[in-house]
N, C-alpha and C positions, 0 to 999 in steps of 0.2 A: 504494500500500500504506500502512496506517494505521502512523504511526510510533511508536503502542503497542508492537504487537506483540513486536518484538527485544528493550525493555526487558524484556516481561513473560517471555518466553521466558529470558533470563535473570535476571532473580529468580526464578522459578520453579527454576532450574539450581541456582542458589547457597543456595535455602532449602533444596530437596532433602537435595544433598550432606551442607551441614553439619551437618546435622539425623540424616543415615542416619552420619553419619562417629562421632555423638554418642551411637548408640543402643545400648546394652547387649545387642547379640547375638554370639555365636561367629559363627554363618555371616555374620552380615554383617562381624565386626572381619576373619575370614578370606578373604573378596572385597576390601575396601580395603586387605588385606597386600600382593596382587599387583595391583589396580586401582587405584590413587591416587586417590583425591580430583579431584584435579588433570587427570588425564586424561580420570577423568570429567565434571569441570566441560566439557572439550573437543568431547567427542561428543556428551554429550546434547542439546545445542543447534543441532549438525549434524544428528543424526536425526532432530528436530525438523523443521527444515526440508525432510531431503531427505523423507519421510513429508508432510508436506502440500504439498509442491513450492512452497518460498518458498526467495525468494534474497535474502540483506541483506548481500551480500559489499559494501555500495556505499551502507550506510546511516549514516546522523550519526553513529549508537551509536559508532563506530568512531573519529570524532573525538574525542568526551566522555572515550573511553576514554584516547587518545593523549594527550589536554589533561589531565585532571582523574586521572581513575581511576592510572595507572602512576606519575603524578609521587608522587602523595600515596602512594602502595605503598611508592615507593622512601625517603623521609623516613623514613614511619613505620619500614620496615623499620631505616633504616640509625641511628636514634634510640633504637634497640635496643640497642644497643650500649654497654657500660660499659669504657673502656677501662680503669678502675682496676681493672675485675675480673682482667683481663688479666697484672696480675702475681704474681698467685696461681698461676699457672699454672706458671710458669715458663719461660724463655728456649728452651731445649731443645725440650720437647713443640712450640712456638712454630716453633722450625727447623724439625721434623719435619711442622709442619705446611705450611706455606710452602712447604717443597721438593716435598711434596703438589701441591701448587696449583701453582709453577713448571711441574712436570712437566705437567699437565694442560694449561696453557696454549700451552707452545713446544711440547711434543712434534707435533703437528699440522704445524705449521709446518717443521721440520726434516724430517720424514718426507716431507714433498710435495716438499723442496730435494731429496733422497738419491734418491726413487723418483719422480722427473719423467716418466719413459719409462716406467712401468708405465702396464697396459690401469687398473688404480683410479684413477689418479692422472690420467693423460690422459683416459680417457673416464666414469669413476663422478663422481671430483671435479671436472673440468672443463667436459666437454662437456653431462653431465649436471644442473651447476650442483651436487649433492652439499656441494661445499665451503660453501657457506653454511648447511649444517645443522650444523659444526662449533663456530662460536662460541656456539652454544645450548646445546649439547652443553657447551663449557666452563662456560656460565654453572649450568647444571643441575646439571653435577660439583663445582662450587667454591661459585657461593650461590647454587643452589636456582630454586626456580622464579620467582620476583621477577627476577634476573637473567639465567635463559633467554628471560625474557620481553621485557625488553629489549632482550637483545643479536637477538631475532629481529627486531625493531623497526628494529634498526640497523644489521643487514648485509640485513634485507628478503629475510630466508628466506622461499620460497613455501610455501605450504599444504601441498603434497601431501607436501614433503618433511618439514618441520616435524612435519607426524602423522606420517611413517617414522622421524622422532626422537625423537619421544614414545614408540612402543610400542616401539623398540629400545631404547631407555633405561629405560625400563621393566623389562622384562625383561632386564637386566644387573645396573642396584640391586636388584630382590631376590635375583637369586642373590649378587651381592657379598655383600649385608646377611648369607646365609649363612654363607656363606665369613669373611666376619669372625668373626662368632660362634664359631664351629669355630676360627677362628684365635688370639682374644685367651683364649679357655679354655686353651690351649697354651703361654702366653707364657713359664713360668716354664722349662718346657722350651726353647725358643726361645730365652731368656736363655743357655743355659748350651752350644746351639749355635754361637753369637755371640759365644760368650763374654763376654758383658755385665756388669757386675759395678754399675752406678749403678740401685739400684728403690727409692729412697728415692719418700717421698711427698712431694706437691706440697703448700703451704700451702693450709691451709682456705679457705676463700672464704668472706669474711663478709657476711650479708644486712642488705640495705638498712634503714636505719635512717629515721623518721617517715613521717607521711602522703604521699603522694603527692594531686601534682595532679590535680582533677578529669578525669574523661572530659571533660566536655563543655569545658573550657578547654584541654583535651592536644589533642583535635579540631579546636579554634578556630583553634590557631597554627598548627597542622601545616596546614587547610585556607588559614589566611594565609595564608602561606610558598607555598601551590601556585601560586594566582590571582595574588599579586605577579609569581611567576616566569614568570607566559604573559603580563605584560603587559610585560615587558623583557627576555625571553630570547626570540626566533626557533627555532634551531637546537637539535634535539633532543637532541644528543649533550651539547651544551653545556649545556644544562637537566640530563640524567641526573647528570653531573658536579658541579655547582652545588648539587642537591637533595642529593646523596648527602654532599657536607661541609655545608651547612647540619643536616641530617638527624643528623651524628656532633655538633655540635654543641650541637644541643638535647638530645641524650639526656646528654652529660658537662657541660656549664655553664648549663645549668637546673635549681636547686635543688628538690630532690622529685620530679622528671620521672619520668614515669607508663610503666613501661618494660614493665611488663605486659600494660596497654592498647596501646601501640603496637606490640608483636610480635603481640598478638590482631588488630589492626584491621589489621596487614600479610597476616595467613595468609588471613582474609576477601576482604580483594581481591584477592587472588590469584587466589582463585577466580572474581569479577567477570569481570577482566583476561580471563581462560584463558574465561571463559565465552561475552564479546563476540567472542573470536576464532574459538572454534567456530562462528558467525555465519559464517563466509568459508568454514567449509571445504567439502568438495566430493566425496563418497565413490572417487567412479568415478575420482579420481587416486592412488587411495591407492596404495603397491607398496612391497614389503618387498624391499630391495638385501643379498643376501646378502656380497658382498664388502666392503660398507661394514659392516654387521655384525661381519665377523671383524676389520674394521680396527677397529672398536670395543673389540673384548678385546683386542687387541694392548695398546691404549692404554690400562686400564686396569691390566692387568697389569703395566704398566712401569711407572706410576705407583706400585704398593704396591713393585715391586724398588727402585725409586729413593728409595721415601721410608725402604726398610729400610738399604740402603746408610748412607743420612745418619746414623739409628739408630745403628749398627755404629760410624761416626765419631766422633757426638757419646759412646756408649757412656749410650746414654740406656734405661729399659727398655721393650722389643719391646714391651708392651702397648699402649705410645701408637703406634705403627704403625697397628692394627686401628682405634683412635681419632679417630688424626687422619684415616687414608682416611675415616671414617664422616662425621665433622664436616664434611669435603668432601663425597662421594657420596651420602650416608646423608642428611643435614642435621641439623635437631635434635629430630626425633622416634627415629629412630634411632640414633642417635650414643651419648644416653644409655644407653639399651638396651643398646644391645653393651658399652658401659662394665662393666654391670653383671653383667654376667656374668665379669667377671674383680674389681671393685672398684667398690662401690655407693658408696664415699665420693669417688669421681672422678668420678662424675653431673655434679656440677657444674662442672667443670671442663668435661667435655665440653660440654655445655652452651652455656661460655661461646666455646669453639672453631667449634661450632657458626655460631654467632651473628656471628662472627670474619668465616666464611666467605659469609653470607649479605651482610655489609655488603663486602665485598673481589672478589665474584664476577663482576659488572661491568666493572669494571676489567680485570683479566684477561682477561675475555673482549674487551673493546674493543680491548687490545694484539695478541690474537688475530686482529680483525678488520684489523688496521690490517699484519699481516705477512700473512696472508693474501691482502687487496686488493693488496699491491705482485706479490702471484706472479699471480693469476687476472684482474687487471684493467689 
């Protein structure tokens, strides 16, 4: 088989997408409300293949991808990152966010210690392999698809399941994205059931000040930094780690760092990324696990009790609840959105929470993998 082909199947994927994600229509913005982008970069490149009967589950693409295309995703993403925005924010929203993402992370892990001798836990999570579509799951709820992508990487979730995490994820974030909306419109009510009494506002967040570095020199260093690190790092995990503090460092101690272009050049390859992988997938293993589903809302819903509790604690105002879940689940096309419907001058905050979660998603999800692997392996 000519080794065009995969390349051009995807560029074709990712010119598509971005191009239909960009274009000015109701029915099309109202298909990528419940179709992602993202899950469509996934399939179209499978039906692709399963339609002309090609198989490139076993092609180079797949290297280039592992080697070049994820590391440089993960920098750029994580160069994204301004952490002096961070305290404009304030401490508080910060807890409420964090305890967010705690939850997301051990909750998994604890549930399969407590319910060992359940038919989920023994034969959906186990037998089934199931449990490896978890730490994706964390990475998609905390940073987004840069580190679902990862973490699928490095716990080596299989295809079939991986797409049963995709559209069951899928269809949770949009109904959540609802469910927030409806929620943060209520807050002030919410306040006064919680008895909350701190709705003071967060410090403005000031915008960056002079030119920013060139694209084509932001690109330079960041593709540097990739090629240095495949010739002295082996171990992939060890590479994601490496990338992701190098990555936090270029975006806060590189004067004028181009932070715009590097959260644009992250959302692109993402798509890349998500595109080569639909390359592997397989239609005829797809199946929809309805028990793992319902473990899904359990967990997501514990996540907003737990992050309201903390709320009620710090006596911080319920609106960052609906926020900070979004910043996590939502990401930051979302996040702002829902902001905005309670407080258009919090945008930016969310934003930055956002942003928070995308570079931290990882991680979390890796500690995931690493309590996980001591129960199922």
């Amino acid at each position: 088989m000519i080794s065009w082909i995969p390349w051009a199947i995807v560029c074709f994927t990712v010119v598509v997408i971005y191009f239909l994600d960009r274009f000015e229509s109701k029915y099309l913005k109202s298909i990528f409300d419940w179709i992602p982008a993202i899950l469509l970069a996934y399939i179209i490149p499978a039906l692709i293949s399963f339609i002309f009967n090609l198989d490139f589950s076993q092609d180079e693409i797949h290297t280039y991808s592992k080697d070049y295309f994820i590391p440089l995703t993960i920098v750029a993403v994580m160069a994204s990152l301004s952490l002096g925005q961070l305290k404009a924010v304030g401490y508080k929203p910060i807890v409420v966010f964090v305890a967010g993402s705690i939850f997301i992370a051990l909750f998994p892990v604890v549930f399969v210690l407590f319910f060992s001798n359940t038919e989920l836990v023994a034969t959906t999570l186990g037998n089934q392999g199931f449990w490896k579509g978890m730490p994706p799951i964390v990475g998609s709820w905390i940073g987004g698809s840069t580190s679902q992508l990862v973490l699928k990487e490095l716990v080596e979730c299989p295809e079939n399941i991986f797409l049963s995490v995709l559209v069951m994820d899928n269809i949770l974030v949009n109904v959540w994205t609802i469910l927030m909306f409806q929620t943060i419109k209520r807050s002030k009510t919410l306040n006064a059931i919680f008895k909350i009494r701190d709705i003071s506002l967060p410090e403005e967040i000031r915008e960056r000040k002079g030119k920013p570095l060139s694209i084509g020199l932001t690109l330079l260093i960041m593709g540097g930094i990739v090629v240095i690190s495949n010739q002295i790092i082996d171990m992939f995990a060890l590479k994601v780690v490496v990338l992701s503090i190098v990555g936090l460092i270029l975006g806060n101690f590189i004067p004028r760092w181009n932070f715009q272009f590097s959260l644009k050049l992250g959302g692109v390859l993402i798509l890349v990324v998500m595109a080569i992988l639909g390359l592997k997938l397989q239609f005829d293993v797809l199946g929809f696990n309805s028990s793992f589903f319902g473990f899904l809302v359990i967990w997501l819903f514990g996540h907003f009790v737990f992050m309201t509790l903390v709320a009620k604690l710090l006596n911080v105002n319920f609106a960052w609840v609906p926020i900070a879940s979004m910043a996590n689940v939502g990401g930051i096309a979302t996040a702002p959105a829902v902001t905005a419907a309670y407080q258009k001058k919090w945008m930016p905050h969310a934003i930055v929470l956002a942003i928070l979660s995308m570079a931290t998603g990882t991680f979390w999800g890796m500690l995931t993998i690493y309590l996980l692997e001591s129960i199922f392996i």
